[in-house]
N, C-alpha and C positions, 0 to 999 in steps of 0.2 A: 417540426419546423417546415413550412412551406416550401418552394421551389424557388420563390419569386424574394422570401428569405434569404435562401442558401446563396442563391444565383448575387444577393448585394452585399452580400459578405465576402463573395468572391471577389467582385470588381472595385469593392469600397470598403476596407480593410478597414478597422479602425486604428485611430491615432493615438489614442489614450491609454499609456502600457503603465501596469504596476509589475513590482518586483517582488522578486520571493515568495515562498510558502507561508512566510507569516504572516502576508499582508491581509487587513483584515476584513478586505472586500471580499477576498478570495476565498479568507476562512466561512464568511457568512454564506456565501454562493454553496460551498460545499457541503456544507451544515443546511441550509434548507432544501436544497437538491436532495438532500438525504434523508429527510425529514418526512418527504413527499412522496421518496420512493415506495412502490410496492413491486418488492419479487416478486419471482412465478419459477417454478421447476425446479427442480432436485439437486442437491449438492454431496453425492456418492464422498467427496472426499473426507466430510463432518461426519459422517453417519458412526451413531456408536462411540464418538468422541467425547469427555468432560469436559477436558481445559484445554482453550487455544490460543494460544499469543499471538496476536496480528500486528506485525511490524508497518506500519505508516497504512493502516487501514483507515485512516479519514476518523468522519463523523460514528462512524459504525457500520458501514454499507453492507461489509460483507457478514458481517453480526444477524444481518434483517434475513439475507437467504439461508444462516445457518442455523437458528432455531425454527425453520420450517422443516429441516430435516433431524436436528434433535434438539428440542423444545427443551431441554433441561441444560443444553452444555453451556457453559460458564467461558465467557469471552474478556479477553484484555487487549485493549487497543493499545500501542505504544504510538505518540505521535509527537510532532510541533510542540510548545509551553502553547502557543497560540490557539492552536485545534483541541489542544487538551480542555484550556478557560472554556470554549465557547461549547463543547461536545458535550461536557460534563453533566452538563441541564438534561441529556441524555440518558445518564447512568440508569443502572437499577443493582438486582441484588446480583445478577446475572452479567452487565455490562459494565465494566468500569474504563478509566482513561486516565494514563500517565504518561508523562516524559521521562522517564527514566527506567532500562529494560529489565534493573532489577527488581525495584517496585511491584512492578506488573508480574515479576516470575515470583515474590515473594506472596503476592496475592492470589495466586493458582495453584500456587504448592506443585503438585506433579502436573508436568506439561504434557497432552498428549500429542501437540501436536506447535509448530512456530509455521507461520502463514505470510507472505510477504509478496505482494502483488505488485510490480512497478514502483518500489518504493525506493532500492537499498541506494541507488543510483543518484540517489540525493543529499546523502548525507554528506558533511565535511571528508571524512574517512572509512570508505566502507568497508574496508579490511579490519579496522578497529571494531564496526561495529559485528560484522558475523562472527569476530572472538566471543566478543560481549553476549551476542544472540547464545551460542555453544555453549559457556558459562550458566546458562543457565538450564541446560538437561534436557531439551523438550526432546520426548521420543523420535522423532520425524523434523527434517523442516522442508519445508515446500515453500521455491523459489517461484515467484512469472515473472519475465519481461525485463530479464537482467542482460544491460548492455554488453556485450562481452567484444571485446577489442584485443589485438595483438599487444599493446602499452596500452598503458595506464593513462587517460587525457581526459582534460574538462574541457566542455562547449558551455556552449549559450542557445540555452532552448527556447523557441517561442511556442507559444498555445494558445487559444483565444480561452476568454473567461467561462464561457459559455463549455467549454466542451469537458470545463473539471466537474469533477463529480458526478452520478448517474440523471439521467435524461436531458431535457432542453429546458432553457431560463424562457420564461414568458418574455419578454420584453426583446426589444427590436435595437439595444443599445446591447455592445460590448466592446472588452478590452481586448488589449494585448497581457500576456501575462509572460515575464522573463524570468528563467532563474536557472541556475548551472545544474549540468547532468554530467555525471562522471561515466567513461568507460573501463572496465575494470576488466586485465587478463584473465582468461580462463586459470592457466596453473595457478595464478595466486587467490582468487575466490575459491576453488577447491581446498588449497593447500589452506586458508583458513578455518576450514572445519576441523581441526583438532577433537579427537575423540570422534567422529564420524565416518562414515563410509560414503562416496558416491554408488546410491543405486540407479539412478536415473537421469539425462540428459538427453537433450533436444532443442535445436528451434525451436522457440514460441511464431507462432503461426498469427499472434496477433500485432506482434510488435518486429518490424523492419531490424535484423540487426540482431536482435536479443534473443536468451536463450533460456529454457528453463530446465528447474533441478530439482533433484530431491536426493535428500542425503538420511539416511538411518543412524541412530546412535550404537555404537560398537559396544560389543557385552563389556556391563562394568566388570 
């Protein structure tokens, strides 16, 4: 994007806001944005991996850098009903796309790995849902850019259309894009990992606020 772009986006904001994740300008923006994408560089965390579960991985983004580092490992995307219709055009024998996280754990069989980048923060119940994620065994799961707050509380987030999914939209027209982002205390995202260990925690260094995790499964 230009200077002279950026610079009328700052002063001339656009007027025209859609709502939620499922809306399906948004889903299409994300799905061709990712379409388009071409990674570059290594992803140490995949390496040697089979099966990955990616909780609200989009179109497959991070699918595209992870068979550059193991061209064989077998990805499941859990997303939207919405991102799931329009992804799916997507699939292969290798990629597949559901709404529902046992689905997707019943289609990997052993998990090596649950992947979950700026997503959980969106769901209705995120507590509900990293039981649901643990329910399903994956050896490892790895957290980014999870809100963590002292209580529990929902905002109202905006974001321009433009900035979802990897790189920039051609075009000189965008939205506004609205939808709720939950903050979720630290002791209770921990204490939902049943059957789990915390081995890691930190500030995520990308995201204002949020932290990231990674939790090991406990000897059966």
């Amino acid at each position: 994007m230009s200077l002279i772009q950026r610079l009328r986006r700052r002063l001339f904001p656009p007027r025209d806001v859609i709502e939620g994740y499922e809306n399906d300008q948004l889903i299409e923006t994300i799905y061709r944005k990712t379409v388009a994408f071409r990674p570059e560089g290594d992803w140490p965390l995949v390496a040697n991996l089979k099966a990955v579960l990616d909780f609200g991985g989009g179109a497959g983004i991070h699918y595209k850098l992870a068979r550059q580092q193991s061209p064989g490992i077998r990805w499941a995307v859990v997303e939207t009903p919405a991102m799931v219709r329009r992804a799916s055009e997507l699939a292969t024998d290798q990629l597949k796309f559901f709404d529902d996280i046992q689905k997707a754990a019943n289609w990997l069989g052993s998990i090596d790995l649950m992947h979950s980048n700026g997503a959980i923060q969106y769901v209705d119940d995120a507590l509900e849902t990293v039981e649901a994620l643990c329910a399903a065994r994956p050896a490892r799961m790895v957290w980014y850019r999870v809100p963590i707050g002292d209580v529990a509380r929902a905002e109202v987030q905006t974001s321009l259309l433009s900035n979802n999914g990897p790189g920039q939209l051609a075009a000189d027209t965008d939205k506004l894009v609205k939808y709720e982002r939950h903050w979720i205390p630290e002791g209770a995202f921990v204490a939902a990992h049943n059957g789990y260990q915390l081995s890691e925690s930190g500030p995520d260094p990308r995201e204002r606020g949020s932290q990231q995790f990674t939790f090991v499964r406990s000897t059966d």
